[in-house]
N, C-alpha and C positions, 0 to 999 in steps of 0.2 A: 543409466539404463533407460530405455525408452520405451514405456508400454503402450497398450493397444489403445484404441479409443473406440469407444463404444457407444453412439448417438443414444440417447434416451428417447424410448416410443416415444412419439407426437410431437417428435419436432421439427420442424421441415421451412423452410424460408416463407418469406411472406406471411406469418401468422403473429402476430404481438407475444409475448410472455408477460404472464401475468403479472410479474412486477412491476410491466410496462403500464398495466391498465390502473385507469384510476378506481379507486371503491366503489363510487355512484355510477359508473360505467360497470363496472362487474356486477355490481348488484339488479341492475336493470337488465343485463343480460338473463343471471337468472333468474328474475321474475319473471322472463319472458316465458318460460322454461318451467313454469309453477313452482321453484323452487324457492326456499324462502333466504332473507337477507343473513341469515347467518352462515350459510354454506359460504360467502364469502370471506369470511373468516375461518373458516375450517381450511380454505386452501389455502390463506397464506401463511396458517400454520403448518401444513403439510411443508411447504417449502423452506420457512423462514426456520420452525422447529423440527419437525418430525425428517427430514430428509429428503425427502422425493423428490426423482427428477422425471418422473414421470406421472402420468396420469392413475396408469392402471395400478400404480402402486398405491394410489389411495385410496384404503381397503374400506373406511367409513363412508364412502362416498355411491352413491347409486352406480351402477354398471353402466344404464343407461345416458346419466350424467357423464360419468366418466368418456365414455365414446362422444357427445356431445362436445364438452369441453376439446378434447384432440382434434377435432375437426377445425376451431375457429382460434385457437391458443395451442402457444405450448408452455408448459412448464417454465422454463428456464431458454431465453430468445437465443441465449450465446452460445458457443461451440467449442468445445476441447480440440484446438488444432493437433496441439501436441502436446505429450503429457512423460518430462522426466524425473524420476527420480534416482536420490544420490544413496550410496552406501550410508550415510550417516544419516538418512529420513526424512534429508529435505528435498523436497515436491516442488516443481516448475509448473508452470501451467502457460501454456501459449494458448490465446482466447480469441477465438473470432467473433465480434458482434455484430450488430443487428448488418452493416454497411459493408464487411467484410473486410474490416480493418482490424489488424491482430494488434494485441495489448497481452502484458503479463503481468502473472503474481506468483508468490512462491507462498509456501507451506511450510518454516522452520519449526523442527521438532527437539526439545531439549530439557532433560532434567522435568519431566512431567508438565512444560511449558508448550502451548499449540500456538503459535505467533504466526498472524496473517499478513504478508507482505503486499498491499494492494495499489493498483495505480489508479488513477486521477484525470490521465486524459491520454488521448492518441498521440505521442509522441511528448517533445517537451518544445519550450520556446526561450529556455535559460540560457542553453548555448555553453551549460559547463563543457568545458574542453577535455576533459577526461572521461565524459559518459556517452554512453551507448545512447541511449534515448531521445538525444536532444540531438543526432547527426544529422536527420531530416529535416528539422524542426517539428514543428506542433500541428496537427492535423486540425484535431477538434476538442473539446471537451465530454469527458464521457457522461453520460445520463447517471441519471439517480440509481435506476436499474442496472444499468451495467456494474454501478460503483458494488450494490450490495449481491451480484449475482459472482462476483468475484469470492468474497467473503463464502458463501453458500457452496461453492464448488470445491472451496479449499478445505471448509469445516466437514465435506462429505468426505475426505479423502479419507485413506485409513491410516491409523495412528501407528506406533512402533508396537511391531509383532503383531499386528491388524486387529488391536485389541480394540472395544467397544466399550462404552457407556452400558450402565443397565440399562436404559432405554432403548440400546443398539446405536446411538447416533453419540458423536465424539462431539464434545465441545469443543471454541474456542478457545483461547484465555486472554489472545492479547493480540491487537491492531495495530500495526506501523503502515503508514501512509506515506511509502517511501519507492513508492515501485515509476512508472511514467507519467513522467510530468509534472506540475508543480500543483499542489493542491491548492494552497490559497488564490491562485489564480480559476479554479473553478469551486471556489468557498460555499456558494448555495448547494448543488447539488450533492458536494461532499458533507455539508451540515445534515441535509435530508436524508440521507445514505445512512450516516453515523445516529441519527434519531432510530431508526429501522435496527441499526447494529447493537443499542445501551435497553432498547425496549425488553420489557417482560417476555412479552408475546413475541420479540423478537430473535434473536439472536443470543437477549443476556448477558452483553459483555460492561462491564464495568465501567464508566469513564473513564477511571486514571489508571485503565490501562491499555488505553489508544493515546498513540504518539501520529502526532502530526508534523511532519515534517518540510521546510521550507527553507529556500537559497535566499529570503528574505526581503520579505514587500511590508513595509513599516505600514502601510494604511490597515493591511489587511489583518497583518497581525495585533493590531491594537482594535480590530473590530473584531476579530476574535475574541480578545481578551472581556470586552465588553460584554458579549454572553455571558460570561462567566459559568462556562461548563469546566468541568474538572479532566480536560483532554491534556494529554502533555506535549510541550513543544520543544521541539527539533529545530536549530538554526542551523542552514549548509555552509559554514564560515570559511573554509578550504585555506585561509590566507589572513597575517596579522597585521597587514597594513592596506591601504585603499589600492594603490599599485600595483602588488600581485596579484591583490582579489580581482580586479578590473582583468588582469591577464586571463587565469584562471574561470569567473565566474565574470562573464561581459556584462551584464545586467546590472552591477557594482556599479559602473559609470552613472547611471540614473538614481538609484541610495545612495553610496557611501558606507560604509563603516560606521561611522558615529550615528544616523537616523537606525541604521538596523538593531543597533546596540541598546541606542534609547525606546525603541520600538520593544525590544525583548525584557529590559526593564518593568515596561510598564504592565507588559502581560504578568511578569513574576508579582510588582503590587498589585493588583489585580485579582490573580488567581491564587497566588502561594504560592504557586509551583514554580520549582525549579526548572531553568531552562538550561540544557544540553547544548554544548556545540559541535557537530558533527566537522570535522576533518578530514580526510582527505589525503596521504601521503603521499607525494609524487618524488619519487629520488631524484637528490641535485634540483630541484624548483623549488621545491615548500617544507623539506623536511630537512633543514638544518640547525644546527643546534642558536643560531641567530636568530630564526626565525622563533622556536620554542620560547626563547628568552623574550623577544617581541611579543607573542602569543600570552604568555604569562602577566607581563606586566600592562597588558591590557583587560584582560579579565580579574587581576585581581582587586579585592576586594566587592564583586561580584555574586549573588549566588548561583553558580555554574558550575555546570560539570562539560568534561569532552572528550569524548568519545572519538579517539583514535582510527582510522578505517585505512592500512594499509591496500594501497590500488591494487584490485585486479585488475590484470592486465587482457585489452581488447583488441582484438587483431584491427590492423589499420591505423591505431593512436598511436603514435610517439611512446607513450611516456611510460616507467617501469613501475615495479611495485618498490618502495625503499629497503634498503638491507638491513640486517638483523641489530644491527651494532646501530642504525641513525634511527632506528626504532626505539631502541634501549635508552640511546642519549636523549632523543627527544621526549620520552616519558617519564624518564630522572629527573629533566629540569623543569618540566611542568609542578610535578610532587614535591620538588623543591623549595618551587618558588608557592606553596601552600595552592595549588589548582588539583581540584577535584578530579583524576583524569580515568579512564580505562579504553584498553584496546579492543575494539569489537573483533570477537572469534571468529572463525573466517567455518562457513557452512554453505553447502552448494557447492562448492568449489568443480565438481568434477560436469557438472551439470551447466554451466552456462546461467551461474543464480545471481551475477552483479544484474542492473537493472538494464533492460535493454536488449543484451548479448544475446537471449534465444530468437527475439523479435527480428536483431541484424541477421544473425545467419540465415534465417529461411529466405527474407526479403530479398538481398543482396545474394542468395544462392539460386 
């Protein structure tokens, strides 16, 4: 289903949004204005907590103020190109930013769980051969701002049976960092993002229960690990030996297998946390019961887990989703062979929610 889109007062091109702006830059603005240094915190509570995507909706704020502020800012800089949702409550969001370059994120709703699917940068530069996202390549890297006005668009959406918080405004619960692009490759801005999203006064959301996900840059992820923040990590492993992955994910040819592996080690001593490997099933390439056996005896003795991701299939790609029966066998012999494994549920489906697929259709239509 594809609903309406509905610009929020005061926002118009050419104007910053205020997550754009820096504090001592907003703050001088309203000193200008006799207002004093706290109103700038009122607003980025209004945004960050209270909900507003507009001005006039911030009822503790002067009127006069309020008209002020709309004339030189808006609220929130990006734009709901287009906005679908699926029978089962999961939310797309096609985002235009500040340059008018569309980006997405999705809204997974489950078992009382609010899970934000968010991307990382204008397109990708990995070049995995089964996704939507990386068939351009990589544009840019998204700002700070973009990264948490994503999060803020998706947390306003409405929940199942458009039910509310007492406060009226729906929380999140949980951040996957798995939407365009690769995050470790724009690592500051997604760290600054993520400080904004773990905050009090922010967002709220918990560390360990933001996943960060990556097709595997050893420097990056070991300077991750070196924060030592309680984020969980996501490796995109798609393949159990160097030669398929190199097929599959081109990037492989520069790591290798064994640096990514030792890489994800070190974050697990490091953090404690167990690291996930994300998969990938492509029928007849990667989902062979050889391959699982391969897959196995390379993780085990490991603390891992992997997450199965049977391929939606994107118009224009080759490749199929695997059938039921080399789904069956290849999750037999992972459990078998003592590997921690599960298949990720398939949500969105009807909506164009693998990463990418709504971005392609509009561009390419």
């Amino acid at each position: 289903m594809i609903l309406p889109i509905h610009q929020p007062a005061g926002v118009r091109d050419a104007v910053p949004g205020l997550l754009d702006v820096a504090d001592e830059t907003l703050r001088a603005w309203l000193a200008e204005r006799g207002e004093k240094p706290m109103r700038a915190r009122q607003l980025r509570r209004w945004l960050l907590v209270g909900g507003a995507e507009s001005f006039e909706s911030m009822s503790n704020l002067p009127k006069t103020l309020r008209q002020q502020l709309a004339e030189d800012f808006a609220p929130l800089a990006s734009r709901v190109a287009k906005h679908l949702r699926a029978s089962d409550d999961t939310h797309k969001l096609l985002v235009e930013v500040g340059d008018h370059k569309l980006i997405e994120c999705v809204l997974i709703q489950d078992e009382g769980r609010r899970t934000a699917c968010i991307s990382t940068q204008v397109g990708c530069g990995m070049g995995c051969v089964f996704c939507a996202s990386g068939l351009n390549g990589v544009d840019r890297n998204l700002s700070v701002a973009e990264i948490v006005e994503q999060l803020v668009r998706l947390r306003n959406l409405p929940g199942p049976g458009n039910a509310t918080a007492p406060d009226g405004v729906q929380r999140l619960t949980h951040i996957v960092v798995m939407g365009m692009g690769e995050p470790l490759a724009n690592l500051d801005n997604l760290l600054a993002a993520l400080e904004l999203a773990t905050a009090k006064d922010g967002l709220g959301i918990g560390a360990r229960h933001i996943t960060i996900s990556t097709v595997g840059l050893p420097v990056k992820i070991r300077r991750l690990a070196d924060l030592g923040k309680q984020y969980h990590l996501a490796v995109s492993l798609h393949a159990p030996n160097d030669e398929l992955r190199t097929q599959i994910v081109p990037t492989n040819d520069k790591t290798g297998l064994a640096d990514v592996l030792a890489a994800a080690e070190y974050f697990f001593a490091k953090t404690g946390r167990q690291v996930t490997y994300e998969y990938v099933l492509l029928a007849d390439l990667n989902d062979q019961a050889v391959h699982a056996r391969e897959l196995t005896a390379l993780l085990r003795g490991r603390r891992a887990h992997v997450n199965l991701i049977p391929f939606n299939d994107v118009e224009g790609l080759p490749y199929r989703r695997p059938s039921v029966e080399s789904l069956q066998i290849f999750t037999n012999t992972l459990q078998q062979g003592g590997i921690s494994v599960k298949v990720r549920k398939r949500k969105g489906s009807q909506i164009d929610a693998a990463c990418g697929q709504l971005r392609r259709s509009v561009t390419q239509g």
